[in-house]
N, C-alpha and C positions, 0 to 999 in steps of 0.2 A: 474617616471610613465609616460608612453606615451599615449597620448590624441588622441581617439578615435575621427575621423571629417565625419561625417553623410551627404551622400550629401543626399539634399530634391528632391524629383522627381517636376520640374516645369510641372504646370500647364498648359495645353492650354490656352491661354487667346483669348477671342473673338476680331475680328479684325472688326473696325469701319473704315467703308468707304465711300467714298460719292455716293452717289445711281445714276444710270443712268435711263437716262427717260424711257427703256423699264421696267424698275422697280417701278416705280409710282402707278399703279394699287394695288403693292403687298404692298405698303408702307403706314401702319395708321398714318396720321400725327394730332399730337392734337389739338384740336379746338381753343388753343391760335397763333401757327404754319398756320392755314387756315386763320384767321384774320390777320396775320401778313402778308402772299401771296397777300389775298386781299385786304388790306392795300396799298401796292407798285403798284395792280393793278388798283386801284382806281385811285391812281394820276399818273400813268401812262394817264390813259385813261382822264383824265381831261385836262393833259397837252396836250395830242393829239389833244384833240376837242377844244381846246382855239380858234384855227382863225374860227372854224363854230360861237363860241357862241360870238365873237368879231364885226364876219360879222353880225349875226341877230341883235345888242347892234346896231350897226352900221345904219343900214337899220331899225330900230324901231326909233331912235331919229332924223334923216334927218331932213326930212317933213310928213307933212301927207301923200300924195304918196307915201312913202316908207314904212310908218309906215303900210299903208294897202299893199303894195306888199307884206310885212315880213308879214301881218297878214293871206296873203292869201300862205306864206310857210311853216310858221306854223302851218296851219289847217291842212294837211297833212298827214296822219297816219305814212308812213314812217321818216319824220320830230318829229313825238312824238314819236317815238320809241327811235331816237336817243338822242331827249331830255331827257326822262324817263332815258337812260342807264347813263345820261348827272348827272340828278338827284339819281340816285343811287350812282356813283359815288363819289358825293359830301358827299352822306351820310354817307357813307360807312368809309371813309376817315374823316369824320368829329367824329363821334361816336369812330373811332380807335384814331382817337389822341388824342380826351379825355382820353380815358382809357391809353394812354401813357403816358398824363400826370399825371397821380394818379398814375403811377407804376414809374415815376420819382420822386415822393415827396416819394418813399418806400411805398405806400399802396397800399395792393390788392399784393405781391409776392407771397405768397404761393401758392402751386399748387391748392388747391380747390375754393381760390377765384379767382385765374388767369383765372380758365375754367368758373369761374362765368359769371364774366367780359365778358371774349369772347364773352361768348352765350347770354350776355347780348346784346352787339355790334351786332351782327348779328340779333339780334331779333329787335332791335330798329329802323336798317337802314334798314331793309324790310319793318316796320310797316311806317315809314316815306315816305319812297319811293313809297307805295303802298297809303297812304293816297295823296302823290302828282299827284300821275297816275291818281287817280282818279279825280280826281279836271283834269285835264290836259286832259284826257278822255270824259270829261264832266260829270259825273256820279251823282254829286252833285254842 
């Protein structure tokens, strides 16, 4: 008896590719993916700013002459903008690597606590950063 061989009709399968930047607009990235970008960008931007925050470290412990030149550079506003982005930064960066490390010990992987987390991280280092603006701003 000879055996009948059936070919299966394949499938299209979808083709995953890495997205170029004129495609970023059209691309939803998930709110763990957004922390993770601004993750890298935080300490990007921290490692940038290290010789401004090294020179004002600098020029605040001299002497008192300098300790008031730096007080008179950092009264500023453009001076506290960039400390403010100085201070988000920190936060930003500081709130993600906590939650790095709770998703190193295996807590928090699943998908609904992952976006928790996120949006936790995102919520926290606004609410920190806007409480330091403030102070910094003089508002309180």
């Amino acid at each position: 008896m000879s055996e009948v061989v059936r070919e299966v009709p394949k499938k299209d399968r979808p083709q995953f590719r890495n997205i170029h930047i004129t495609q970023l607009p059209n691309y939803r990235l998930p709110l763990a993916g957004i922390v993770s970008i601004l993750h890298r960008i935080s300490g990007f931007l921290m490692f940038a700013l290290l010789p401004f925050v090294l020179y004002l470290f600098e020029l605040s412990v001299r002497s008192e002459v300098s300790f008031s030149y730096f007080h008179g550079i950092a009264s500023h506003w453009f001076v506290k903008l960039i400390l403010l982005a100085l201070v988000w930064a920190y936060m930003q960066h500081f709130c993600a690597g906590v939650r790095h490390l709770f998703m190193d010990v295996h807590f928090g992987l699943d998908k609904d606590s992952a976006r928790k987390s996120a949006a936790s991280v995102l919520v926290a280092s606004l609410l920190l950063t806007a409480l330091v603006g403030l102070k910094l701003f003089g508002v309180f």
